[in-house]
N, C-alpha and C positions, 0 to 999 in steps of 0.2 A: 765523441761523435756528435753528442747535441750541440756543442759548442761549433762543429765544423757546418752543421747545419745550420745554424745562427746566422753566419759567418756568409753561408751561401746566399742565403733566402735576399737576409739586409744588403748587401754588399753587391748581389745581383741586379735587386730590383732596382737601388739606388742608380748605378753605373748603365744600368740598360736605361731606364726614364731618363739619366743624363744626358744618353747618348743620344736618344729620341729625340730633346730638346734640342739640340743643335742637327737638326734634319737625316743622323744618322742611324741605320736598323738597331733595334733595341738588342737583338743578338750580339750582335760585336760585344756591345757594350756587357754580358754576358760572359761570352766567349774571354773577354777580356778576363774579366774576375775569376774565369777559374784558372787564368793561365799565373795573376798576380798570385792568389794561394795555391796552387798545384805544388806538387813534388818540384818539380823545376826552378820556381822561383822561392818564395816567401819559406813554402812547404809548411801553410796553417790546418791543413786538411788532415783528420785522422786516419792513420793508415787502413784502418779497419772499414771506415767508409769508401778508402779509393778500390779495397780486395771488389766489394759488390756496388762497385760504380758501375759497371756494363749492366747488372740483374735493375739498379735502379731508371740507369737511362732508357732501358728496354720496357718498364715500365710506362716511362713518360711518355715511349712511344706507343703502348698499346693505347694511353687515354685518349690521345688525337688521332690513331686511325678508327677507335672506334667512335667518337664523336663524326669522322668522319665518313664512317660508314652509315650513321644513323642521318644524316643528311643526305645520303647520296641514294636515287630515282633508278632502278633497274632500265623505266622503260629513258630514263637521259640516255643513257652509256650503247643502250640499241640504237638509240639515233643518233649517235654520234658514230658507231657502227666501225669502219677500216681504218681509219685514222687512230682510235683509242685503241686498234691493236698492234698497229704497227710502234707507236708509243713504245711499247713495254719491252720493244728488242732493237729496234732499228736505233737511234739513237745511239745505245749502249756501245753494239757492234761498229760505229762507226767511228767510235771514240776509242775502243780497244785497237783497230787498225790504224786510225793513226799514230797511237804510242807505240804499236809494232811498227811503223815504217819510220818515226823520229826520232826515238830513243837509245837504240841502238847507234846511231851518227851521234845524237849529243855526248853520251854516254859512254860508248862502248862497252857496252853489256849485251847477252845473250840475245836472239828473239824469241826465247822462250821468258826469258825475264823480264823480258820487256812487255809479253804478253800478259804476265802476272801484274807487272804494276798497270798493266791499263785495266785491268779488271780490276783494280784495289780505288782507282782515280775515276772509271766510267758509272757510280752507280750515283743516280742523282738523289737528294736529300729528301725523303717524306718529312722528317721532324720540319724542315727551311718550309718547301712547297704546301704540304695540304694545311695547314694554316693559316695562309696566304690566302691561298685559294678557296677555303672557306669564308674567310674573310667578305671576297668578291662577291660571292654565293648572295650571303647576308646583305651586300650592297646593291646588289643587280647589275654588275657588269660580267658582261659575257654569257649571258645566262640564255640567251636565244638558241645560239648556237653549241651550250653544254659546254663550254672549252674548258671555265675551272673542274668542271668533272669529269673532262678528259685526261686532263691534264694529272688529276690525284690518283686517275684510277690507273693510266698510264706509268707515272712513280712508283706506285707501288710494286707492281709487276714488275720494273724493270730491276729492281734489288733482287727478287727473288731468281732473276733470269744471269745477273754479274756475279753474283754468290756462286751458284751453282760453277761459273765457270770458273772460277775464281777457286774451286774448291779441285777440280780437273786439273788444272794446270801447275798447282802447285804440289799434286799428285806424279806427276810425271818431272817435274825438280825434284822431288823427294826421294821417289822411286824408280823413277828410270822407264816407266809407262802408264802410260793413260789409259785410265779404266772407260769405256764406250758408256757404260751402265751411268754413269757421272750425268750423260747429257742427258740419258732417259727421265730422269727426277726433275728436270724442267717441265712438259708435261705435266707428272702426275703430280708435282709440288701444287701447282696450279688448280689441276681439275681437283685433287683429292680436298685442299687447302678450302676452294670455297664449295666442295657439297658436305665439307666439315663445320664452317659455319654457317651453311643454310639450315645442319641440321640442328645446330648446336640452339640460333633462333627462333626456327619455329618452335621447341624446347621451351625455352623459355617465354616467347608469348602465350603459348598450351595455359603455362602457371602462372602467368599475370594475368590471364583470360579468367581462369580458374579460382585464384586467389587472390583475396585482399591484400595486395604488399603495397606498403609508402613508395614514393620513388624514389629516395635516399635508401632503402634498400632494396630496390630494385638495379642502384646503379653498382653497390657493391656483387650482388648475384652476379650482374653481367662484367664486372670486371675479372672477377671470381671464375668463369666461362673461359675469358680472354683468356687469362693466364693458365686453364687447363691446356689449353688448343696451343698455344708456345711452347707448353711444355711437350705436347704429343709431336712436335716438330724436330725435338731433339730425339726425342723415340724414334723415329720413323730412320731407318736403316733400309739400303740395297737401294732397289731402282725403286721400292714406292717410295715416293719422297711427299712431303707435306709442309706447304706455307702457313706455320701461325698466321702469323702477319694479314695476309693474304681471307683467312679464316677469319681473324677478327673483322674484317671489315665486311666481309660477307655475313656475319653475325649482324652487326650493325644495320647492314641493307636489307636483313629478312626481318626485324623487328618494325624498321619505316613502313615496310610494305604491308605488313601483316596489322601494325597496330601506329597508323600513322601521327593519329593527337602525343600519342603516348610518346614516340621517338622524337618529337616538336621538345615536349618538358624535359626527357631524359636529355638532348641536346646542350640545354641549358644551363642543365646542370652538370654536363661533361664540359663545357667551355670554360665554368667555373674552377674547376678542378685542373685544367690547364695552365692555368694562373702561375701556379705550385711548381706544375710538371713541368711547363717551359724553359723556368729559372732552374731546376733543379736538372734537366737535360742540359741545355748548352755549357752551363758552369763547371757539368762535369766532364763534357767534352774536350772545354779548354782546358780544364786540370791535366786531363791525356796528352797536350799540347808540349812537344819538346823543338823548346825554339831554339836552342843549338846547333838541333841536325838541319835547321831552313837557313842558316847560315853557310852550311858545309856546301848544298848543290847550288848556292848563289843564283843569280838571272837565268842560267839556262834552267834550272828546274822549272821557272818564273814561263821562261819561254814556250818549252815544252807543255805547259798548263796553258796557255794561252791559244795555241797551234792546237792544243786535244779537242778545247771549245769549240773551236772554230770548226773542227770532222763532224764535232756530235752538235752542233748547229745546225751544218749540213743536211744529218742524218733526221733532223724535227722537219727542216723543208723537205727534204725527200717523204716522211710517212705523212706530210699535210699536202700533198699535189695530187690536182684533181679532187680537191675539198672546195667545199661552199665557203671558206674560209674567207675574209680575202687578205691582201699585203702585210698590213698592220696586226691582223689576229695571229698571222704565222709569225709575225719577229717577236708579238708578242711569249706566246707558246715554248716559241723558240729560247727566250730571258728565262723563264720558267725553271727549264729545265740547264741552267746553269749551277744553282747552288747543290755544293756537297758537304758531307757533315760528319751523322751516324755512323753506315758503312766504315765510311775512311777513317773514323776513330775504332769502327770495332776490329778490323781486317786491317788494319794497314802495317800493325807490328807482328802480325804473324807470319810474312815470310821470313824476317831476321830471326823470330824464333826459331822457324823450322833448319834455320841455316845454310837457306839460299842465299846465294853469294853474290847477289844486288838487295839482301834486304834491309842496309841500313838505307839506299838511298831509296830503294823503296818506300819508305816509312818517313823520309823526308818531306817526299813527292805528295804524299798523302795527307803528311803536316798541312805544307803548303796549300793545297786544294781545300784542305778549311779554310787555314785563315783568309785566302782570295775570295773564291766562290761565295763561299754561304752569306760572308757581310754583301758583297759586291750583288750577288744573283738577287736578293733578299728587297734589296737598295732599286734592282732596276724593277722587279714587278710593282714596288709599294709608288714609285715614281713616272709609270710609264703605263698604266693600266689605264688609268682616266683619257688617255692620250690614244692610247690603241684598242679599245674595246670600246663595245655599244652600251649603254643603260637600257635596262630592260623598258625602262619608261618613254626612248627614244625610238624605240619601234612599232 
């Protein structure tokens, strides 16, 4: 395993800086590496690393939502107000319809499996976006009008909003009906998720109030936090339902708020620490990457991702209308919420498991939507941000 970790780290950083160098997202170049050692190609990775690839990638992803929460302003996301909530569903839902009304024509498959893969293909990438958009935060674009923290706080939610449906639907493939209680966990994943990390932070500021800690241990305590609140996520059974996810980042926002100097250091030293997490996230993504089956549904798969874009594009100008927005901030927004990643590595082979009978091309579909989306979505924010957004300096 140390050897496969070796293998990652060098081999990662190398091929993303390469890819950087010649104008393109350092992710592909990533993404690539873990596709050249995955099980698929090369197969240099050891098995025992790829069994707790999902426990490591979920990882990488707690360090950036909660860097990202320790950035992000309670009172931004009130002033950004109906737009940051319509964010977290509308999009998703416009993206699930249209894979229900295209798929089934490209395909000939069910519309209930058709509805499964557009919940596997609609949930857009937190690992791709709030990195991004931290990024801008750091630069000062877009920062008058909150849209990078619209934008992450938006993402975030709308994973926890396709999951859930995602989880209904292949419930009633499975077994023949849909349990109602499925949709009630939307809701309480939500409310419960972040008065679980509000409470989990003011907790913890109490004891940095209280006691002496370094900040280097202060950042294992709250990682240590993180990973209780994921893990009470998999506890959480029937209609209450609860977003780790969700809770880390509301962690993160009650420690800025409560003990702001403090959340500024810890920040900088979670960005640090992403360094690690990033290479170690996308390489194992790509390791997941079976590019045989993107071969099988050829251009129309291609199509169909294309055509899904295009609904849940729709679906960003619909929840930005009648916003202070204006033209450029909405197309902006709109690239935003292109890249997919995580999700569609961690869900996208579990309908073939379950033995729904679209889940191989399911799991194609979903191949695909990485390797398009995440480079490509990745490519248009880092490209198109200076062009469509204000510098806080310019106002």
């Amino acid at each position: 395993m140390i050897f496969s970790l070796a293998l990652i780290f060098l081999l990662g950083m190398a091929l993303g800086r390469l890819f950087g160098m010649i104008g393109i997202p350092r992710l592909l170049g990533m993404l690539v590496t873990g596709i050249i050692l995955g099980p698929y190609a090369l197969d240099l990775l050891d098995p025992t690393l790829l069994q707790i690839s999902s426990e490591l990638r979920q990882i990488a992803l707690i360090i950036i939502l909660t860097r990202a929460g320790l950035n992000l302003d309670i009172k931004d996301l009130k002033q950004v107000g109906r737009p940051a909530f319509l964010l977290c569903f509308v999009p998703a839902c416009f993206g699930i319809a249209g894979t229900v009304l295209l798929a089934p024509r490209l395909f000939d498959i069910s519309l209930l499996d058709a509805a499964i893969m557009g919940t596997v293909i609609a949930a857009v990438s937190p690992a791709v976006v709030v990195p991004k958009m931290l990024q801008l935060m750091e630069k000062g674009y877009g920062g008058d009008k909150k849209i990078p923290q619209m934008v992450m706080a938006g993402a975030s939610v709308d994973d926890v909003f396709v999951i859930v449906l995602f989880t209904a639907f292949t419930g009633l493939a499975t077994q023949g009906n849909i349990d109602a209680t499925h949709f009630l966990t939307i809701p309480s994943s939500i409310i419960f998720g972040v008065l679980g990390g509000i409470a989990a932070g003011l907790m913890l500021s109490l004891i940095f109030t209280r006691f002496h800690i370094r900040d280097s241990a202060k950042v294992i305590m709250i990682l240590s936090f993180s990973f209780l609140l994921v893990t009470l996520e998999r506890q959480a059974k029937g209609v209450i339902g609860f977003s780790g996810l969700l809770a880390v980042m509301a962690l993160g926002m009650t420690i800025a708020k409560k003990k702001y100097p403090l959340s500024e250091r810890l920040s900088s030293k979670f960005s640090k620490l992403w360094v690690a997490a990033e290479v170690l996230l996308f390489v194992l993504v790509g390791a997941s990457v079976n590019i045989s089956y993107a071969w099988k549904a050829g251009t129309t798969a291609v199509l169909l991702l294309m055509a899904v874009l295009l609904f849940r594009i729709l679906g960003v100008f619909l929840s930005l209308s009648n916003t202070r927005l204006n033209k450029k901030e909405r197309i902006f927004t709109a690239l935003s919420y292109i890249p997919k990643a995580t999700v569609q590595a961690a869900i996208g082979g579990l309908p073939l498991a379950m033995g729904i009978g679209s889940g191989e091309l399911i799991l194609t579909v979903a191949v695909l939507s990485i390797l398009i989306t995440a480079p490509i979505g990745a490519a248009f924010i880092d490209l198109s941000y200076k062009k469509l957004l204000a510098h806080e300096a310019e106002n």
